[in-house]
VOLO-993474 format. One line per field, with one value per residue (C-alpha): residue number from 1; x, y, z. Coordinates in Angstrom, 1 decimal. Each point is the difference from the previous one (the first is absolute). Layout:
BEGIN
n = (NUM;...)
east = (X;...)
north = (Y;...)
up = (Z;...)
***
This chain:
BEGIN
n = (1;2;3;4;5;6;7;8;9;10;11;12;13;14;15;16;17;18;19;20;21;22;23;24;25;26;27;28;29;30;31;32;33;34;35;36;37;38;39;40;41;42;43;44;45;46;47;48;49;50;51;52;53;54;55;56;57;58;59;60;61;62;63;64;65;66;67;68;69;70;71;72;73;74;75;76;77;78;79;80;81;82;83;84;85;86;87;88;89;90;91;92;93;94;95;96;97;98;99;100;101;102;103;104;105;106;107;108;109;110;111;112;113;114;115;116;117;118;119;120;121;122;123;124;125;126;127;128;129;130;131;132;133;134;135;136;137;138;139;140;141;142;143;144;145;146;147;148;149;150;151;152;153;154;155;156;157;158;159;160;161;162;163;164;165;166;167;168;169;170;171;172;173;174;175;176;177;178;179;180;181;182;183;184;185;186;187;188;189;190;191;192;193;194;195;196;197;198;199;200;201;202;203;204;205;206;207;208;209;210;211;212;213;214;215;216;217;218;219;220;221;222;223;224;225;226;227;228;229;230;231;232;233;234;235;236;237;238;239;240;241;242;243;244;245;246;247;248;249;250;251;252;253;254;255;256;257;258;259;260;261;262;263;264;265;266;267;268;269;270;271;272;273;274;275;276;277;278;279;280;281;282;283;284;285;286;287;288;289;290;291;292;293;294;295;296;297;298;299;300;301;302;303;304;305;306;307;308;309;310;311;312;313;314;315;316;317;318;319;320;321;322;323;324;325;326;327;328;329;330;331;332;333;334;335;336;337;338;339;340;341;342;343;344;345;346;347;348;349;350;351;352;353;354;355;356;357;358;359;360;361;362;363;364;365;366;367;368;369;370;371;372;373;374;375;376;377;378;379;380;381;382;383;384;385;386;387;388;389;390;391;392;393;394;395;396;397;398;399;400;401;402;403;404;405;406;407;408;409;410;411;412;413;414)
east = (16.5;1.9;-2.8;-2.4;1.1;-0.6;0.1;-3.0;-1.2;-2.2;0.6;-3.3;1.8;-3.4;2.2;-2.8;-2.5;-0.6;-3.4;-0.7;-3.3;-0.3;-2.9;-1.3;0.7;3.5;0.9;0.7;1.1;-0.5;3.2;1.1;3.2;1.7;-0.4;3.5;1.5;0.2;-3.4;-1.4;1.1;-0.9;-3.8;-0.1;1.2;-2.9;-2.3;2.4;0.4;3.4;0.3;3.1;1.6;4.0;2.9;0.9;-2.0;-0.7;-0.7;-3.4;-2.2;-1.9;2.6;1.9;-3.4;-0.2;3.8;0.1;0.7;2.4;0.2;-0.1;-3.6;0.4;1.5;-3.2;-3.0;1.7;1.3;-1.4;-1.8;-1.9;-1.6;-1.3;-4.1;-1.1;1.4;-1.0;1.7;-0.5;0.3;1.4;-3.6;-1.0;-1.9;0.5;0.0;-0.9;1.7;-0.8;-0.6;-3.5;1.2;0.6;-2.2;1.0;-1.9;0.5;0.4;-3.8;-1.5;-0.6;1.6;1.3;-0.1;2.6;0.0;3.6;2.8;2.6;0.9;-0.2;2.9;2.0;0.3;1.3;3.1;0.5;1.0;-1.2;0.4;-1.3;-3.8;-1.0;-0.2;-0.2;-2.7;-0.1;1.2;-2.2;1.6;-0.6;1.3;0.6;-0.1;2.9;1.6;-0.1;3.4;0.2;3.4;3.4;3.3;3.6;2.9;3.4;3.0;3.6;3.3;3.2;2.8;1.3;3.4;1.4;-3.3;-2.4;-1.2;-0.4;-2.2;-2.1;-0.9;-0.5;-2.2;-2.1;-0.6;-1.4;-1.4;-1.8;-1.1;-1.4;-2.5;-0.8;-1.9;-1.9;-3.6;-3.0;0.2;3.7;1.3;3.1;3.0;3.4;2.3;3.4;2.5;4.0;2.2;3.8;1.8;3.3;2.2;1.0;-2.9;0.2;-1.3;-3.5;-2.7;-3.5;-3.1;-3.4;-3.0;-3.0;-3.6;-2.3;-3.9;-2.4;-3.6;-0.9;1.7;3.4;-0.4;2.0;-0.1;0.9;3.5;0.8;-0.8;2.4;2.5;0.4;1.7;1.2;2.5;1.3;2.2;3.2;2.2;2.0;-3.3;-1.5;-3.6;-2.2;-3.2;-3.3;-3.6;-3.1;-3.9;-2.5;-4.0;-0.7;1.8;-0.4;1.9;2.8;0.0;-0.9;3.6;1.5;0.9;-1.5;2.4;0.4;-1.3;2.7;-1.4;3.2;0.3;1.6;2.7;-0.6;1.1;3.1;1.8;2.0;-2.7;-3.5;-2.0;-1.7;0.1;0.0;-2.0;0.2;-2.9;1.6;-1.8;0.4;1.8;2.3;0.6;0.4;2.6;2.4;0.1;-0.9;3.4;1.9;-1.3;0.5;3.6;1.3;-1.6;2.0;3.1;-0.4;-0.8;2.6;0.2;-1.4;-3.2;-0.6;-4.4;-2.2;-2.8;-3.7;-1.5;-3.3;-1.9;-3.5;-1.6;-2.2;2.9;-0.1;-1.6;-3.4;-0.5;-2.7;0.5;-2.9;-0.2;-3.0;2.7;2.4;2.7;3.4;0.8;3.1;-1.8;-2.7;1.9;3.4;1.4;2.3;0.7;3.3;1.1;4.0;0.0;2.4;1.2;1.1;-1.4;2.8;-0.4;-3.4;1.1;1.3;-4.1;-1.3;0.0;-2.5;-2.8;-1.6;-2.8;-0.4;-1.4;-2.8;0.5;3.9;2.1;2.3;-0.1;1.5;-1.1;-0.5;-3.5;-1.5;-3.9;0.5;2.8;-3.1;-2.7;1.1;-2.5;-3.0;0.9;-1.9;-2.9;1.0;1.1;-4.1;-1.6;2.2;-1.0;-3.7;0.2;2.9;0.4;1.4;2.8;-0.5;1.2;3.1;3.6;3.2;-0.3;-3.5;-2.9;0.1;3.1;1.7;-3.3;0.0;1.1;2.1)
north = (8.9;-1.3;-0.4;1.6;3.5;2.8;3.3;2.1;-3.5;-1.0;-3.4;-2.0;-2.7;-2.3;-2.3;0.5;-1.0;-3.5;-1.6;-3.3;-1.5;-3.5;-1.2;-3.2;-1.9;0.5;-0.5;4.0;2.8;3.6;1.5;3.1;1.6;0.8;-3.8;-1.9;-3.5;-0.9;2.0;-2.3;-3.5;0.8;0.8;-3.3;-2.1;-0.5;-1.0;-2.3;2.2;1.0;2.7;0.7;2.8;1.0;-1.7;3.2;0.7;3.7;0.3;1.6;-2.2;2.3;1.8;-3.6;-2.1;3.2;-0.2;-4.2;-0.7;-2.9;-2.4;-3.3;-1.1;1.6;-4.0;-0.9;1.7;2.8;3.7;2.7;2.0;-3.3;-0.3;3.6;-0.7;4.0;2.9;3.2;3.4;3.8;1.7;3.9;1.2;-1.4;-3.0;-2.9;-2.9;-3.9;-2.5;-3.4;-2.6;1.2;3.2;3.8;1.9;3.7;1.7;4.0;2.0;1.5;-3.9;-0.5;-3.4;-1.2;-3.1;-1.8;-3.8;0.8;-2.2;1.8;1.7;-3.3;-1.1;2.7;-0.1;-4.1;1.3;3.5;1.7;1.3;3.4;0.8;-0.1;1.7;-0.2;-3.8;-0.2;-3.6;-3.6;-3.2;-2.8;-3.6;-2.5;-3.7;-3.1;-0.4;-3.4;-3.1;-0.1;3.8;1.1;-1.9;2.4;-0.7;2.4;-1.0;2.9;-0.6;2.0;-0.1;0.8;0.4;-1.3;-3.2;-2.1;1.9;2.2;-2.9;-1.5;2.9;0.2;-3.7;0.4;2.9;-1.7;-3.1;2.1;2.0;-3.7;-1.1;3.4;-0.7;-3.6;1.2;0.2;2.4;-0.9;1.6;3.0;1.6;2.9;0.2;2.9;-0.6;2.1;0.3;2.4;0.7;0.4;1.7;-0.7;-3.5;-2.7;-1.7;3.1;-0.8;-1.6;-1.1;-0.4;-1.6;0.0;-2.3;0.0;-2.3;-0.2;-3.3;-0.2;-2.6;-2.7;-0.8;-2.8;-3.1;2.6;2.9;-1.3;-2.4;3.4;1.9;-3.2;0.7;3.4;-0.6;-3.9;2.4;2.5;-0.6;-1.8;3.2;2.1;-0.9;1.9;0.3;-1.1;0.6;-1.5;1.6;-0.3;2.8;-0.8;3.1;3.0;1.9;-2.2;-0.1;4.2;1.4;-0.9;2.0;3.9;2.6;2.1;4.0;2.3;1.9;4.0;0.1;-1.1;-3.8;0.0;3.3;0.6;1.6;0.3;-3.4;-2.3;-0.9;1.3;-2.5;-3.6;-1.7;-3.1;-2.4;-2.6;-3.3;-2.8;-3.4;0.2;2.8;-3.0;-3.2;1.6;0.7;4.3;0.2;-1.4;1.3;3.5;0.1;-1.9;2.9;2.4;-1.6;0.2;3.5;0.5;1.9;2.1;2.8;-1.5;-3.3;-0.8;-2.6;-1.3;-1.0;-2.9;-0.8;-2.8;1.8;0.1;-2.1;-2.2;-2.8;-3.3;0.4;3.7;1.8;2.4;2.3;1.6;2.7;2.5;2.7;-1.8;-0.8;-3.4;0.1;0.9;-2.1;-3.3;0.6;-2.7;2.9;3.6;0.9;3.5;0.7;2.7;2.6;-0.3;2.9;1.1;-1.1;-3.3;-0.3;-2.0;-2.9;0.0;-0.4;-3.8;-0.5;1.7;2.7;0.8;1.4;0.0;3.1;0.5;-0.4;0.9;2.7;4.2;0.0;-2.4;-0.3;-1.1;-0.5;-0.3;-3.3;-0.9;0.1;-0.9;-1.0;0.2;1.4;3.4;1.5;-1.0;0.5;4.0;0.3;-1.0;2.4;2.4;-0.6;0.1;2.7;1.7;3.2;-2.6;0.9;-3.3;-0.6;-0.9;-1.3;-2.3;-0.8;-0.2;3.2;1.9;0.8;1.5;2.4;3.4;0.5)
up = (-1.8;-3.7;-2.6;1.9;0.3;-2.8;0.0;1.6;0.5;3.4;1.5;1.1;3.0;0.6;2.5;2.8;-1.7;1.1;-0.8;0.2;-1.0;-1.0;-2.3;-2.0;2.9;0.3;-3.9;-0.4;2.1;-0.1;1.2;0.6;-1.7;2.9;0.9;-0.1;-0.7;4.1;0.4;-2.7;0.8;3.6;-0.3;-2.6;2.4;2.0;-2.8;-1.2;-3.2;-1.9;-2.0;-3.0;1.4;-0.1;1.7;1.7;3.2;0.1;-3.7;-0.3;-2.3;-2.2;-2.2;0.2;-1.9;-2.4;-1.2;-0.3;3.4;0.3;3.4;1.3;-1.2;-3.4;-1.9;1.6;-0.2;-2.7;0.4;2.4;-2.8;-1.2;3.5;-0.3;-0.1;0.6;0.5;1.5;-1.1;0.4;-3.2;-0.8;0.2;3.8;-1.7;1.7;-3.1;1.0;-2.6;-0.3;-2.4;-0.5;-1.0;1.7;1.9;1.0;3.1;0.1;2.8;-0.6;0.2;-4.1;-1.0;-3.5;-1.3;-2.6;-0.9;-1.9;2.1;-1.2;3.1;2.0;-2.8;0.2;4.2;-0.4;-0.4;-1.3;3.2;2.7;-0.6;-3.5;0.6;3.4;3.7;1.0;2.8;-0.2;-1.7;0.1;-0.4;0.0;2.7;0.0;2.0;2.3;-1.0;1.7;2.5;-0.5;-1.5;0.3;-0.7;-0.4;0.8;-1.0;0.5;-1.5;-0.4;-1.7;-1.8;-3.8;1.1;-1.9;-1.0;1.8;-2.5;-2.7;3.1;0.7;-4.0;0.3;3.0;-2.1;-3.4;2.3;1.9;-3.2;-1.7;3.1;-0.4;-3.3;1.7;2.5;0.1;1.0;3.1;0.9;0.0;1.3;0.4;-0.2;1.2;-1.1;1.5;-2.5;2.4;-0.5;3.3;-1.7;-3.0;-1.6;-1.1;3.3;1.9;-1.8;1.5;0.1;1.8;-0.9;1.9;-2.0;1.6;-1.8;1.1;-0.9;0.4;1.8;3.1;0.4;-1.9;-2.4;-2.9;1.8;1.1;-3.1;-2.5;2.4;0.2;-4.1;0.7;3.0;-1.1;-3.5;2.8;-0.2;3.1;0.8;0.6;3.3;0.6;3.1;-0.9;2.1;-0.5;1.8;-0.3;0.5;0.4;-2.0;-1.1;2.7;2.3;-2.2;-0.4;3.1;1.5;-2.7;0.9;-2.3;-2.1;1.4;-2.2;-1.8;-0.9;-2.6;-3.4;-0.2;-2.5;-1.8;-3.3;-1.0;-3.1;-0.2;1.7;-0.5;3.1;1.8;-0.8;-3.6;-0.6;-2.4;-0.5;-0.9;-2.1;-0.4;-2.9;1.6;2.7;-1.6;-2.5;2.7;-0.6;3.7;1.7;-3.2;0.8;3.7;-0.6;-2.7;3.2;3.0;-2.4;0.1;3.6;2.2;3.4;-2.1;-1.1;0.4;-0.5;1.7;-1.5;1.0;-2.0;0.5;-1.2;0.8;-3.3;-1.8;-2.6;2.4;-1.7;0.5;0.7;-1.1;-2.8;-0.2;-3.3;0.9;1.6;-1.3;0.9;-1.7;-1.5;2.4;3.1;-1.1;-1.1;1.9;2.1;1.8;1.2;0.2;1.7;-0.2;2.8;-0.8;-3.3;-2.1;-3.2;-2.0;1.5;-1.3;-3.4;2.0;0.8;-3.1;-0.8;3.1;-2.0;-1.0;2.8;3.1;3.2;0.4;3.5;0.5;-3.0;-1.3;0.1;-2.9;-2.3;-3.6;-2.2;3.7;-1.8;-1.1;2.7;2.3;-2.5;-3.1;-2.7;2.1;0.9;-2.8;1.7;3.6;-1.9;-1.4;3.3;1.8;-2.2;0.0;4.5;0.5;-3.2;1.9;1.7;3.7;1.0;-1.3;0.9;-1.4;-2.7;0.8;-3.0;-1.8;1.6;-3.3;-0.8;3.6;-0.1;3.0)
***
């Protein structure tokens, strides 16, 4: 189970439970942990509702909000953890605590209630983890207007070679492709999954795929195709891509065709000692962007890429950098996860190939990100994990709940 095994430890699974109780007339719902992405847009979509959840259909939404939670919605209405309005949790004691923004309330198993206006709990769940504060029992969350037209996507899909000019062309088609990012507004958002492979030895065995998926909010309308015109007039003539438009009413149209991911009982990636376990992340800002360390980064990468070990990577603009974004500054979150335009995850790289990494930035992303991984307090929070260190302390201070690089883990006797 990667981060969330320990020795001696006991693993709480709360996938089946799957509440769902909508209140203040649709502008919040109740949900239970167990409740995923699909689950979600589905019961929104007949009250005409959205809510920010992630990209990925099966991902369960509760431990998602806690960690940051990136997704489609996020350049819009902000991150998963800022749409966190109460939580429910059971605590090591039984004691089932209430948080919201007028404070906690905890209810022990012989009736007698407590009552705290401190918020400090309700702050440390918008974006400390999920797994560093008790049982979650349930997430409210706040929902929001579907928009006028619904949602309009593009899908363009290339391939190609590094032979001759190609591979001057594919950087070409990147760094346009990364200055184009760096104009869009709130109301896009988007992934990339671009795929180096090296079919045998010589340059010319090495190719490339590239699949972009970019979401708008709103109709299909003049400024939805001239903003993707920009990118799309800057590819070069030799690169020829298949490019598809659709519209979706709601979310839920556009999701429920998509298959859910199998469940997978073994450890993804596990660690070993040459590679990093798991996936890195690196959280990409604006600066990061419009400097040009992005394509020079993945071009020093593909250089090196061979039959042996040769990574993709996932870039997603699903944060809140876009123009416009909300930047909420009442949550424990890093400045790169908190300002980023990008997440980038090189899949498979060793952890010698880590230092071609480090001109991307110095954060993290909580919920995807390195075993082994260096100074990962303030990768994940920067400068608050002090605090996030006290209020565990004051609500676990034996550490029940704990797991791999979560708040307080160098502190956990194992």
């Amino acid at each position: 189970m990667n981060r969330h095994s320990c020795p001696h430890g006991v693993l709480i699974r709360t996938s089946l439970m799957k509440s769902v109780a909508w209140l203040a007339n649709h502008q919040s719902v109740r949900l239970g942990p167990g409740i995923t992405t699909s689950e979600a847009h589905y019961f929104a979509s007949p009250v005409n509702r959205s809510i920010v959840t992630s990209s990925t259909p099966s991902l369960t939404l509760a431990g998602w909000a806690l960690g940051g939670g990136h997704g489609h919605l996020n350049p819009l209405h902000g991150l998963g953890s800022d749409q966190i309005e109460a939580v429910q949790l059971v605590d090591a004691e039984g004691c089932l605590l209430s948080v919201d923004e007028h404070g906690t309330t905890r209810k022990h198993l012989d009736g007698r209630t407590e009552f705290s206006r401190s918020k400090d709990l309700l702050w440390a769940v918008r974006g400390g983890g999920a797994a560093s504060w008790g049982v979650v029992a349930s997430v409210t969350f706040k929902t929001h207007p579907v928009p006028a037209g619904g949602y309009s996507t593009i899908s363009m899909t290339a391939s190609g070679s590094f032979c001759e000019d190609g591979g001057e062309d594919f950087f070409t088609m990147l760094r346009e492709y990364f200055s184009w990012s760096l104009t869009l507004d709130k109301y896009w958002s988007g992934q990339n999954v671009l795929v180096p492979y090296a079919g045998g030895p010589g340059a010319c065995s090495l190719g490339w795929n590239i699949n972009l998926f970019y979401l708008y909010h709103g109709a299909a309308n003049v400024d939805f195709y001239a903003t993707w015109h920009r990118f799309a007039k800057t590819i070069p003539p030799s690169i020829t891509p298949t490019v598809h438009f659709n519209s979706y009413a709601d979310l839920w149209e556009m999701f429920k065709g998509k298959a859910l991911e199998p469940i997978n009982p073994f450890p993804v990636f596990p660690p070993t000692p040459k590679t990093t376990g798991a996936i890195p992340s690196y959280l990409l800002s604006r600066e990061v962007v419009h400097s040009g360390a992005a394509v020079e980064v993945l071009r020093r990468r593909i250089g090196k890429c061979s039959t042996v070990n040769c990574e993709m990577y996932l870039i997603f603009q699903e944060i809140s950098g876009n123009i416009g974004s909300p930047q909420r500054g009442d949550v424990p979150l890093s400045p790169g996860m908190r300002e980023g335009l990008f997440m980038l995850f090189p899949i498979l790289p060793t952890l010698d190939d880590l230092g071609d990494y480090e001109p991307l930035g110095e954060y993290a992303y909580y919920s995807l990100s390195a075993w082994n991984m260096r100074d990962w307090q303030r990768r994940y929070w920067g400068n608050h994990y002090k605090r996030l260190l006290e209020i565990k302390k004051a609500y676990d201070p034996e550490h029940y709940f704990s797991c791999h690089h979560c708040v307080g883990d160098e502190e956990k006797d194992y």
